[in-house]
N, C-alpha and C positions, 0 to 999 in steps of 0.2 A: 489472580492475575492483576497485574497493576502496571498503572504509567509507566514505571522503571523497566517491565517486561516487555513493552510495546514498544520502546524507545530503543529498547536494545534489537526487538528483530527489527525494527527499521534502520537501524545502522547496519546490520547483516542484510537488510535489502539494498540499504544503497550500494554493500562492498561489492551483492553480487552483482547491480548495475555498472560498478565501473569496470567489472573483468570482460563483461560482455561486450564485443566489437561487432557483433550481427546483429546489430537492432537496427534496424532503420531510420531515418531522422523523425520523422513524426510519431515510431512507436515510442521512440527516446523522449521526443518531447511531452509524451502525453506521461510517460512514466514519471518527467519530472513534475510535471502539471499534479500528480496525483500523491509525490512526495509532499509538494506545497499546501494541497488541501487537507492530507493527512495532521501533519504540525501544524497548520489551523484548526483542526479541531481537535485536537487533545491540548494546544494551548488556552482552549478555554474552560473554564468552569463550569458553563451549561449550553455547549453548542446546538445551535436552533438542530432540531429535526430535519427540517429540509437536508439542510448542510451535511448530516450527521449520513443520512436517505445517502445523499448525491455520492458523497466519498465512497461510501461500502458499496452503491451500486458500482462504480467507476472502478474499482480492484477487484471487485469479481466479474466483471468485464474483462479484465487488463489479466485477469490469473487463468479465463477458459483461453483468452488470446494466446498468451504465449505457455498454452499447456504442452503443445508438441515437439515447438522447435528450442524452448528453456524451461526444461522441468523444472527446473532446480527455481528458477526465478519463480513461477507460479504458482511452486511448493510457498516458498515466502511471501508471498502475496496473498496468499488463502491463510497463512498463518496472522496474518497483520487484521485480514476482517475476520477471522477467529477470534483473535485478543480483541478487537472493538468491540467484538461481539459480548465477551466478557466483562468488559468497563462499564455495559451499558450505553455504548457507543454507536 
């Protein structure tokens, strides 16, 4: 698994965020909050630990959250801290 794999299920995360119209404003906002931190840390080279800690906790937060009312969205969500998982991320 590699950057090229991660980057493509985060573009199939964003697609499935723009179909969805039942999120709530601040579940939306946190969803974009967590795209932002995601492409900061695959944009760098050796992302601190914390950083690395806070994102995977924050999507595995955000993938039990919306496990009942959008499968499909925290199906890819779990798939995104899979593949970080896989990076060494």
């Amino acid at each position: 698994m590699d950057k090229e794999q991660l980057q493509k299920t985060l573009e199939e995360l964003h697609e499935e965020l723009s179909t969805i119209d039942s999120i709530d404003g601040s579940s939306r906002a946190l969803l974009d909050q967590l795209m932002v931190d995601i492409q900061s840390v695959i944009s760098k080279n050796k992302p601190e630990a914390e950083e690395q800690a806070y994102a995977t906790a924050q999507l595995e937060a955000a993938a039990v959250k919306f496990k009942s009312e959008h499968p499909k969205l925290a199906m890819t969500l779990s798939e995104v801290v899979d593949t970080l998982g896989k990076l060494g991320i």
